[in-house]
FISELUM-681889 format. One line per 8 residues: for each residue z, x, y of C-alpha. Coordinates in Angstrom, 2 decimals. Layout:
REM residues N
Z,X,Y; ...
This chain:
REM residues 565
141.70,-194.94,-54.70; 144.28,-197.51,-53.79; 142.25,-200.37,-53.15; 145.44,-202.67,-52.45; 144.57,-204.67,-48.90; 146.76,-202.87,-46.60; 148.94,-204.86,-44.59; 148.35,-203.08,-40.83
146.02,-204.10,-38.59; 144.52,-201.36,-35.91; 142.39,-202.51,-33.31; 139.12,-201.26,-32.03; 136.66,-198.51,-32.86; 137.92,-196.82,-29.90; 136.88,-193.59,-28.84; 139.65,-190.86,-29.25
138.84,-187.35,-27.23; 139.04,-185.15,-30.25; 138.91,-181.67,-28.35; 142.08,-181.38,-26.72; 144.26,-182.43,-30.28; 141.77,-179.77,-32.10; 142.72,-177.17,-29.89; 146.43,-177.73,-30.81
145.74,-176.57,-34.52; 143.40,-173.89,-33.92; 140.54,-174.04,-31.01; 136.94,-173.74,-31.77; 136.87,-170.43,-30.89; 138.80,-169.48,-33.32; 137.46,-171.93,-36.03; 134.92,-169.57,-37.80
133.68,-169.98,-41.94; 135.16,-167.34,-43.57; 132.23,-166.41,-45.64; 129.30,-168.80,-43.89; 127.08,-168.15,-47.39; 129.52,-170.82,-48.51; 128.19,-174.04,-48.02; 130.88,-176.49,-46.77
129.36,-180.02,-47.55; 130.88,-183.54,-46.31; 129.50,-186.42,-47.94; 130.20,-189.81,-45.96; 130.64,-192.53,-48.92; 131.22,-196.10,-48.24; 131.19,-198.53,-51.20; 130.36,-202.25,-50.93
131.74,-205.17,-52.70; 130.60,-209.16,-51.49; 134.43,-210.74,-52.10; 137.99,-209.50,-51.96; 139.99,-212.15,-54.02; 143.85,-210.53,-53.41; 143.57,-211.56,-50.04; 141.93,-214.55,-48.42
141.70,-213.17,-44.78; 139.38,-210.48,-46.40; 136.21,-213.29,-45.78; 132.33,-212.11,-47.15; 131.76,-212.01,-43.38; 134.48,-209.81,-43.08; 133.45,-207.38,-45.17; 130.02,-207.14,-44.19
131.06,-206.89,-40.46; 132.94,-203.81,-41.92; 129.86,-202.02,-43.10; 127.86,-203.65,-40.49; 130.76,-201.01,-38.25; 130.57,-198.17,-40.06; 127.15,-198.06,-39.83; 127.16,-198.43,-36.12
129.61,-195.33,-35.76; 127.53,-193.53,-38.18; 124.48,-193.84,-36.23; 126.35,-192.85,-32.96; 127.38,-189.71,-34.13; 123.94,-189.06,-35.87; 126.05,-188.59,-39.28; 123.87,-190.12,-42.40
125.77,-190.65,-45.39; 125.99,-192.96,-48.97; 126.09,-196.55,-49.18; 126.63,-197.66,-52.95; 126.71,-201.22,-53.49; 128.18,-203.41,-56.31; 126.09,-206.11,-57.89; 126.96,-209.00,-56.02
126.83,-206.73,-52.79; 123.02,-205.73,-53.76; 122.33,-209.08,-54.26; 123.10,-210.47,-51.30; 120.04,-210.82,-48.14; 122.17,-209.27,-45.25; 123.12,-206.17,-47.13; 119.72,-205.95,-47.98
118.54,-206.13,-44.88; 121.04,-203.94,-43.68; 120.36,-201.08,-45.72; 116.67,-201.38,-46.03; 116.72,-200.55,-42.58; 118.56,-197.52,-42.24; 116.42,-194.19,-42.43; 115.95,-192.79,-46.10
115.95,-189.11,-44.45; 119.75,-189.52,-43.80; 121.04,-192.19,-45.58; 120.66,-193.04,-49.29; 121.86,-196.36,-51.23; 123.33,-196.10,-54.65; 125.22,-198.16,-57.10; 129.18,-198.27,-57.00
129.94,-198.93,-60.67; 132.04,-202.10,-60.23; 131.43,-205.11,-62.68; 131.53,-208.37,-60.86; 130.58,-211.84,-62.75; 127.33,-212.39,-61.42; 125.99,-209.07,-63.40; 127.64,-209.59,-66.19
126.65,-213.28,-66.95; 122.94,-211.86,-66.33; 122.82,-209.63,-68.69; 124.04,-212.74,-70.81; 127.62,-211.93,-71.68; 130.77,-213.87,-71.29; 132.98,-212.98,-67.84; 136.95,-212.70,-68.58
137.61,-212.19,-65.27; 140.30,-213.96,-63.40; 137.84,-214.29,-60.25; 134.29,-213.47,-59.90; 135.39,-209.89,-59.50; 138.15,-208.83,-61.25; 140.04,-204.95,-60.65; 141.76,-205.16,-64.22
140.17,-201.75,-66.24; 139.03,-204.09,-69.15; 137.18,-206.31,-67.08; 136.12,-205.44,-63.84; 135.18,-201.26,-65.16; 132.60,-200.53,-67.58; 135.25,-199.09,-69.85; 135.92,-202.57,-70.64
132.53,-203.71,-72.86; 131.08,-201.70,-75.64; 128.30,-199.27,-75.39; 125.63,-201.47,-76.34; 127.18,-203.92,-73.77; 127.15,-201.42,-70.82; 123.54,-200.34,-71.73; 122.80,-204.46,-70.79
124.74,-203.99,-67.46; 123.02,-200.95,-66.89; 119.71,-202.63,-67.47; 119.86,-205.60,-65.50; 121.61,-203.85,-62.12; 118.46,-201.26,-62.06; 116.08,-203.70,-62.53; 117.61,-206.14,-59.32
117.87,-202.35,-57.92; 114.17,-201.52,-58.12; 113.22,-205.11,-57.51; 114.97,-204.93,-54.21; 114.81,-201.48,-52.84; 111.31,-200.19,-54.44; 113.69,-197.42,-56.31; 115.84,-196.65,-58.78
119.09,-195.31,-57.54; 120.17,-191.61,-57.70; 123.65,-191.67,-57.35; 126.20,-194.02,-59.31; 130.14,-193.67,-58.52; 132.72,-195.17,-59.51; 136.85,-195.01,-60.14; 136.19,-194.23,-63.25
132.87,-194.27,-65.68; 132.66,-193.86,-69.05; 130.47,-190.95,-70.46; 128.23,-193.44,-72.59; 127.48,-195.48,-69.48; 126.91,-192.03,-67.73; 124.66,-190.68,-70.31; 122.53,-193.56,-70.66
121.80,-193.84,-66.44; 120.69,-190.22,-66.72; 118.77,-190.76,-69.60; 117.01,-193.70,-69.00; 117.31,-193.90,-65.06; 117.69,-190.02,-64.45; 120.63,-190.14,-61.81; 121.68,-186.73,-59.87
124.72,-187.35,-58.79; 128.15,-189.68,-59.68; 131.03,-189.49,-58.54; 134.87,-190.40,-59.80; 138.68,-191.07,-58.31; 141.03,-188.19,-57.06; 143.72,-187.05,-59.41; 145.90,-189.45,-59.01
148.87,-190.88,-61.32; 149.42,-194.62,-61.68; 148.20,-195.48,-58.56; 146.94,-199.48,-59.12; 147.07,-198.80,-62.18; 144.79,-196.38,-63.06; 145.55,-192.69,-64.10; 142.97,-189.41,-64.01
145.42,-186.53,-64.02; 144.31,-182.86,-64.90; 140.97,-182.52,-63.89; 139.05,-180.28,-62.20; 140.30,-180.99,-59.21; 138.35,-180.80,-56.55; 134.16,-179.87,-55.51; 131.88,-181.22,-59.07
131.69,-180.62,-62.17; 129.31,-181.73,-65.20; 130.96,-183.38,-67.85; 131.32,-183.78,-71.53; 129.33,-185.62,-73.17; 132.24,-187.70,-75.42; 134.23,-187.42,-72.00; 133.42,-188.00,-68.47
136.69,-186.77,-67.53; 136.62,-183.24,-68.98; 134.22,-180.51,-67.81; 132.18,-179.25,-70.53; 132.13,-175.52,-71.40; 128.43,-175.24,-72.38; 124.96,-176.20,-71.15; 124.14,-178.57,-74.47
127.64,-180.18,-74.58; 127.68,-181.14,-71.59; 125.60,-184.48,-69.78; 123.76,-182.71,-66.27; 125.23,-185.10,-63.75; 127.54,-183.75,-61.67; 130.65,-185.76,-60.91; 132.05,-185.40,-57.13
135.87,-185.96,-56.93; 136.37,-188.84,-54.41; 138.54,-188.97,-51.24; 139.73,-185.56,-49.79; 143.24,-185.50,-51.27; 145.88,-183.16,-49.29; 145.86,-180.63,-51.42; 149.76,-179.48,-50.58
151.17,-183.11,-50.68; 149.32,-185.05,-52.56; 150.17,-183.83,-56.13; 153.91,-184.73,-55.79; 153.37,-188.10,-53.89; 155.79,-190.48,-55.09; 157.87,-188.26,-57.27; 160.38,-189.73,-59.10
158.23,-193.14,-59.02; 155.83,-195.01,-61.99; 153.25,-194.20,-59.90; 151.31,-191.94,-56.58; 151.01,-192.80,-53.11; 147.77,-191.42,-51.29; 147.28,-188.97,-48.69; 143.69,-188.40,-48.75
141.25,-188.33,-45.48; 140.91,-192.20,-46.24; 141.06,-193.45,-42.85; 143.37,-195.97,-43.03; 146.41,-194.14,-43.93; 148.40,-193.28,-40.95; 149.92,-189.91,-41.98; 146.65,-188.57,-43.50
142.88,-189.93,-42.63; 144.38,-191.85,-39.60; 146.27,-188.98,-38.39; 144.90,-186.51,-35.68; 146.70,-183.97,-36.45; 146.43,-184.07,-40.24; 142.56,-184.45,-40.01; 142.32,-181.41,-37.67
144.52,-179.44,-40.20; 142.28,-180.77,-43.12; 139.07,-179.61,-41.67; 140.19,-176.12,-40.11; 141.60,-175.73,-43.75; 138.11,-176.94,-45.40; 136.38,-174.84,-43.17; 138.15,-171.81,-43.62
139.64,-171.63,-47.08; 138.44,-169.34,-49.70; 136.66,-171.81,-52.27; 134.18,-168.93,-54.17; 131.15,-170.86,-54.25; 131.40,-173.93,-51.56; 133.97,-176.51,-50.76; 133.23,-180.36,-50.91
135.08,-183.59,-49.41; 134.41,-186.85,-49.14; 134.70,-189.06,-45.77; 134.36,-192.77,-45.77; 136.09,-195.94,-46.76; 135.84,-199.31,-49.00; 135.03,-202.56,-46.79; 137.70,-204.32,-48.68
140.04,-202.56,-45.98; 138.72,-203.87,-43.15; 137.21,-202.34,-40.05; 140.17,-202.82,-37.86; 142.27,-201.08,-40.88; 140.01,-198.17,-40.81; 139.32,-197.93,-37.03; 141.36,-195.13,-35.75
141.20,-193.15,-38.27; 136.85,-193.47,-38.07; 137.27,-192.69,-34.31; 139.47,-189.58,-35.41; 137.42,-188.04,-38.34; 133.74,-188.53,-36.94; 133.33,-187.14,-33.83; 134.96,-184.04,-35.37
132.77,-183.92,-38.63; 129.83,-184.25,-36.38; 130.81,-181.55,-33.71; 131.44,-179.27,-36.82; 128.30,-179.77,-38.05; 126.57,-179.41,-34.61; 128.75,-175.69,-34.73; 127.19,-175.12,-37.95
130.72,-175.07,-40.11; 129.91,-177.84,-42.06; 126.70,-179.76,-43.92; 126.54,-183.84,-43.78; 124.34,-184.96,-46.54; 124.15,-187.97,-49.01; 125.81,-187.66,-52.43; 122.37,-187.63,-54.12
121.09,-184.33,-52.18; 124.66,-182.74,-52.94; 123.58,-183.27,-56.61; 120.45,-182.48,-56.47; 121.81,-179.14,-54.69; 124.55,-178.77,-57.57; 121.97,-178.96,-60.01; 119.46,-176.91,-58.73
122.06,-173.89,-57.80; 124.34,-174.24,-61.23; 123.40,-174.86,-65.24; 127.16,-175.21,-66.29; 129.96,-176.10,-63.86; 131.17,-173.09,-62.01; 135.04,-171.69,-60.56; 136.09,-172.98,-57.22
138.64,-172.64,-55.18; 140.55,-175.11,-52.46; 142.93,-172.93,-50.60; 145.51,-173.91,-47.90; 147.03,-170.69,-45.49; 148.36,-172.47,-43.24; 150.21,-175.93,-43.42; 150.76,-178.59,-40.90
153.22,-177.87,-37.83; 156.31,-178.95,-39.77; 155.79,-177.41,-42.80; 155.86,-174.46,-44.47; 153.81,-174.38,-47.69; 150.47,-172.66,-49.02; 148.38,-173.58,-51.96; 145.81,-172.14,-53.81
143.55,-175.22,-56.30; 141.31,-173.02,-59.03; 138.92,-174.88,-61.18; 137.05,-173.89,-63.61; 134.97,-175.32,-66.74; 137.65,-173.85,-68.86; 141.06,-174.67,-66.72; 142.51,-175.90,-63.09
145.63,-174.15,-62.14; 147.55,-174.69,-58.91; 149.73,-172.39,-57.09; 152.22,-173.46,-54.33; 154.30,-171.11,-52.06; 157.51,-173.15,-51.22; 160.28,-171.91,-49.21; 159.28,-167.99,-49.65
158.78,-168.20,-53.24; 156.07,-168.84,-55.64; 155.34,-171.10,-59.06; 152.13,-172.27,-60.78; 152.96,-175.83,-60.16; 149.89,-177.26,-62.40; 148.06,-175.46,-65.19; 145.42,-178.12,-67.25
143.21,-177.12,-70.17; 139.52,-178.24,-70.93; 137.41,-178.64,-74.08; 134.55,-180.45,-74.10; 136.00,-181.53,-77.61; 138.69,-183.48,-76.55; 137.34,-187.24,-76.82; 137.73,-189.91,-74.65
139.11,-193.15,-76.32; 136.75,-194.95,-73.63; 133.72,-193.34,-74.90; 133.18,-195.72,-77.68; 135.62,-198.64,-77.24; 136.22,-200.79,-75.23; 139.64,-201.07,-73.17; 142.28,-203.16,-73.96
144.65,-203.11,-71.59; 144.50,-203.33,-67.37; 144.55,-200.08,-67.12; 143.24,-196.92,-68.27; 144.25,-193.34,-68.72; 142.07,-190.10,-68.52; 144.13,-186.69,-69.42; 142.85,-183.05,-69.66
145.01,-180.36,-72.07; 148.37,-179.57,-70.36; 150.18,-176.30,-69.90; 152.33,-176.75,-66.58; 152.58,-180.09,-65.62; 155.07,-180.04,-62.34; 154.48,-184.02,-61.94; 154.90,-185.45,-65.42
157.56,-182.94,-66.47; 159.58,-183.05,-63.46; 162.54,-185.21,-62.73; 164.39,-185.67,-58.98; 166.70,-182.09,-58.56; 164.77,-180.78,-62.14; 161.31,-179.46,-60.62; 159.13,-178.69,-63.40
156.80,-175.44,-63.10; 155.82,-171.93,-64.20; 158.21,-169.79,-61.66; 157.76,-166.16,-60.78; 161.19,-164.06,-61.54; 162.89,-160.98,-61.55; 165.81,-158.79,-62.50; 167.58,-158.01,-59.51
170.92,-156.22,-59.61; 171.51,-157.36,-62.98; 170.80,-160.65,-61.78; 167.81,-162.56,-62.90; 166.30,-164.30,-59.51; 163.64,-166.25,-58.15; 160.86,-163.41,-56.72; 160.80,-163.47,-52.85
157.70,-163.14,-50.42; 155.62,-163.25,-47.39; 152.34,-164.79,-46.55; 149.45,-164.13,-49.32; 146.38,-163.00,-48.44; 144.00,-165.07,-50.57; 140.18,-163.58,-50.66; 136.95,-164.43,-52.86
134.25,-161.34,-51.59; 133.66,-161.08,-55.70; 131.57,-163.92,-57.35; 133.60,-165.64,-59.31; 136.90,-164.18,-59.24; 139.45,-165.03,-56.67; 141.99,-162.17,-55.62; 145.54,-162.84,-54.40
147.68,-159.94,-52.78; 151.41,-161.58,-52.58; 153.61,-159.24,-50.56; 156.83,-159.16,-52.02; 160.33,-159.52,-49.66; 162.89,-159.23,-52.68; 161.43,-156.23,-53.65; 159.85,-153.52,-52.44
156.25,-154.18,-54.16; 152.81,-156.35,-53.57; 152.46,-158.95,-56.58; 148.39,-159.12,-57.61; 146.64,-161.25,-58.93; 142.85,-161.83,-60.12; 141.76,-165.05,-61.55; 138.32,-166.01,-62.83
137.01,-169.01,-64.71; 138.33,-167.35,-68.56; 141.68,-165.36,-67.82; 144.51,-164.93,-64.94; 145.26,-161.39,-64.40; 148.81,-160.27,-63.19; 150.57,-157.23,-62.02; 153.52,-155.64,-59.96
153.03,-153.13,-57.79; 156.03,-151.67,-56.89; 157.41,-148.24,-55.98; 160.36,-148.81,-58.30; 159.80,-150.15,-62.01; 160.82,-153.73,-61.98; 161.38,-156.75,-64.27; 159.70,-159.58,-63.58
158.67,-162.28,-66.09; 157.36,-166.10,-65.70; 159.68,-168.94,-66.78; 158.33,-172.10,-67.21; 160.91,-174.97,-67.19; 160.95,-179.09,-67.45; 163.17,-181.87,-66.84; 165.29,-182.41,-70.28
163.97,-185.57,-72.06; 160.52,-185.00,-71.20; 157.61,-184.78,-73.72; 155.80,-181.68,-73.95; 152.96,-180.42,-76.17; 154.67,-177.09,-77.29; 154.70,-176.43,-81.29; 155.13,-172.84,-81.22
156.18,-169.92,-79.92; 154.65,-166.93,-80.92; 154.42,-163.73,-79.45; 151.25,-163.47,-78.26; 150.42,-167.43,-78.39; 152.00,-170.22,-77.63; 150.54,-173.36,-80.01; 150.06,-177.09,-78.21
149.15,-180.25,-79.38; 148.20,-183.03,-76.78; 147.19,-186.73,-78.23; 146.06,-185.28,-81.40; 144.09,-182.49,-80.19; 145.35,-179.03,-81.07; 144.98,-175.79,-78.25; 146.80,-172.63,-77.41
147.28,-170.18,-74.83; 147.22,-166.66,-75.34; 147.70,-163.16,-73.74; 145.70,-160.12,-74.05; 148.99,-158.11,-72.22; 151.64,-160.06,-72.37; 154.51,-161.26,-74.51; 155.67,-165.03,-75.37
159.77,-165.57,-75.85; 162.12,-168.48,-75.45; 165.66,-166.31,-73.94; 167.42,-169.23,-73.81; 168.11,-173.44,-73.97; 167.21,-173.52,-69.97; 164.07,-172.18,-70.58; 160.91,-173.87,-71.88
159.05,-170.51,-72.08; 159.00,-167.09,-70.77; 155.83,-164.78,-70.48; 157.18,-161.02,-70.20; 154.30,-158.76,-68.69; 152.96,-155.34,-71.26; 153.28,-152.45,-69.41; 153.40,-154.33,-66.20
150.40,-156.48,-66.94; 149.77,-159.88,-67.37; 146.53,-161.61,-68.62; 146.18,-165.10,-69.73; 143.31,-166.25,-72.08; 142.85,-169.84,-70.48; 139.05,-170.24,-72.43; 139.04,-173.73,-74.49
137.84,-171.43,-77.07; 140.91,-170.40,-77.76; 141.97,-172.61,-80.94; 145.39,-172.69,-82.77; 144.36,-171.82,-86.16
């Protein structure tokens, strides 16, 4: 998201030869989909605003010469994509004329849910802004008017929409959008598609933290940050997660900080989207990574960077999306036809998977990101050994404080249920997280292993074979979108358990132990975990939890229906 003016400048849309840096992370030939029935779908989003007021180098002129760019490079790769515009952007002639121009086969024009002053003063409210558009969450997001206020928003940009373009809109994105404002524009103006920030924690100000984390989901209707968990709970728009985080670094990106950095295929960020080597290690990962039902990212940039901000890393990312597409490994489409796909293929939100193998040159971590309408979990492999490193509840139950009031602060805060958190709950040299153990000569250790082999053959269950180094055994593991499944198997009989641990001090939602649930409460919502095999226990002060398998089995009810009594 970070939509701070950054203070580089890179010059020229240069052309960079993309073929001999691909071949040093894997060459084409060896580049293949792992299951091709798996749709792997890029959506190239670039958002308009007229004015940047943080920084006055950042001219109008300057930002339409930006899009005025990326449509240029778009057009030379043949690579359509999404152009959503803010009010004062739409309003404007050369935009206009810009985008009216463009072919409606490939490229589509949408709204990016930013309020500026012009829209609001036209739908004949008072602007609190501190310029004529204003990033603070209670003035310059719909979060900060009440309902009946963002109806009148709503009204007045698709009418100047229509009036302009001959159309109503099909996609509207944003940061973040509230679920009233998201009900009404598929009620009244029947959008497909939206689409929302990254997980990301403090980052300018605005948190979203335990979502589903990656590909779409449809959301609650009282929240437009939690996935619902049934057809008639839930509002039929599909929300795309924005910006193609890193799905190894970026969770733990400015540990130990108030707040995230990003390292996301943005391009202007020199160790990520600006970075040939990173990009060609995104996309072989993308392209290859079991994700049960289709992976999704999102290329593109906000003009308030700047073209020469963005340049290299454009010259990097689109030759390379467009010879993958060319090879058939990937699908370029606007975000409107990926919803319209999404909807036609899924009635509630279904289990995904992003899954990393293979890391970058200099380091040596895997990842496994599961969502599902009922729970994300993530799973890192650090160093030989393994934890769950995230594990985040849904129920479409849980409100959002946005839905119906108005924000009053300049910021705003979306949560899902926790379980693990190894962001919040950690502390530098206390790394919190749900850790896979043993007994081991008496001793209890951290379990040791190899490389997993991480497959998805059976709808909707993703299998993990771990093969153990510390013991003589293969550690499985099926997870599908209600329960996680664990076992040993071992020629010997082992002990092996999960501890889950946190930094001291730290808040956590745990009421009770018992010994087949463990009882939470997260900002006044109440929710449990439970095991079908498997036994709760707290062995000692170091220890948050432990979760001791029956009969060598583990299996975790993760279903939001699931209530402590």
């Amino acid at each position: 998201m970070n939509k701070k003016i950054i203070g580089f400048v890179l010059t020229g849309f240069t052309s960079i030869c993309m073929l001999s840096s691909f071949n040093k992370t894997g060459s084409h030939q060896g580049f293949p989909p792992k299951n091709p029935s798996h749709p792997k779908i890029v959506n190239i989003v670039n958002f308009i605003r007229l004015l940047e007021p943080r920084d006055s180098a950042v001219t109008e002129q300057v930002l339409y010469e930006t899009v005025a760019k990326q449509v240029e490079m778009m057009q030379q790769y043949k690579l359509g994509g999404t152009f959503l515009l803010q009010y004062d952007a739409l309003m404007d002639a050369r935009y206009q004329n810009l985008l009216k121009a463009l072919p409606r086969n490939s490229f589509e024009v949408g709204a990016w849910w930013e309020i500026p002053q012009p829209l609001v003063e036209k739908a004949g409210l008072k602007w609190r802004g501190r310029y004529p558009w204003d990033w603070f969450a209670d003035v310059g997001f719909s979060t900060g008017y009440t309902p009946v206020e963002r109806e009148k928003l709503c009204d007045v940009y698709m009418a100047d929409f229509k009036k302009i373009f001959g159309y109503y809109p099909k996609s509207v994105g944003s940061w973040f959008i509230d679920a009233h404002t998201l009900n009404y524009l598929y009620t009244k103006y029947h959008i497909v598609a939206s689409c929302n920030c990254k997980d990301q924690y403090g980052t300018d100000g605005y948190t979203l933290w335990g979502g589903y984390w990656n590909q779409a989901y449809y959301p609650s209707k009282i929240n437009s940050y939690m996935p619902a968990q049934n057809e008639k709970n839930q509002t039929p728009v599909p929300i795309f997660r924005m910006l193609g985080s890193d799905p190894i670094r970026q969770y733990d990106n400015g540990f130990g900080s108030a707040r995230q950095g990003v390292v996301t295929l943005e391009p202007v960020y020199p160790s990520a989207g600006g970075d040939s080597a990173w990009v060609n290690w995104y996309f072989k990962e993308f392209v290859e990574g079991a994700d049960m039902e289709y992976n999704y990212t999102q290329a593109g940039q906000e003009n308030s960077f700047t073209r020469d901000a963005m340049a290299k890393g454009f010259a990097i990312q689109l030759p390379l999306i467009a010879r993958l597409r060319d090879e058939k490994k990937l699908q370029v489409e606007t975000l409107a036809a990926s919803g319209q796909w999404f909807k036609d293929h899924y009635k509630i939100t279904p289990a995904t998977s992003v899954t990393v193998t293979n890391d970058l040159e200099e380091g040596n971590h895997k990842t496994v990101w599961f969502n599902s309408r009922f729970y994300r979990l993530n799973l890192l492999w650090e160093n030989g050994t393994l934890r769950f490193r995230d594990i985040h509840l849904f129920d479409e139950n849980f409100p959002s404080f946005y839905t119906l009031n108005k924000a009053t602060s300049n910021e705003c805060s979306f949560f899902t249920l926790p379980f693990v958190d190894g962001y919040i709950w950690s502390k530098p040299g206390n790394i919190a997280g749900l850790r896979f153990k043993a007994v081991i000569d008496g001793k209890e250790t951290l379990l040791t292993g190899g490389d997993p082999i991480i497959t998805d053959s059976v709808r909707g269950k993703l299998h993990i074979a771990w093969p153990l180094q510390s013991v003589d055994g293969t550690l499985q593991m099926d997870i599908d979108e209600r329960s996680i499944k664990i076992n040993l198997r071992a020629k010997d009989n082992v002990k092996w358990f999960l501890d889950l641990n946190a930094a001291d001090s730290v808040k956590l939602p745990f009421q009770k132990i018992n010994l087949h649930r463990l009882d939470c409460r997260f900002e006044h919502m109440n929710y449990s975990i439970t095991t079908k095999k498997g036994i709760f226990s707290k062995p000692n002060d170091s220890v948050v939890a432990r979760i001791s398998p029956e009969k060598n089995w583990l299996e975790l009810n993760m279903a939001a229906d699931n209530k402590t009594k």
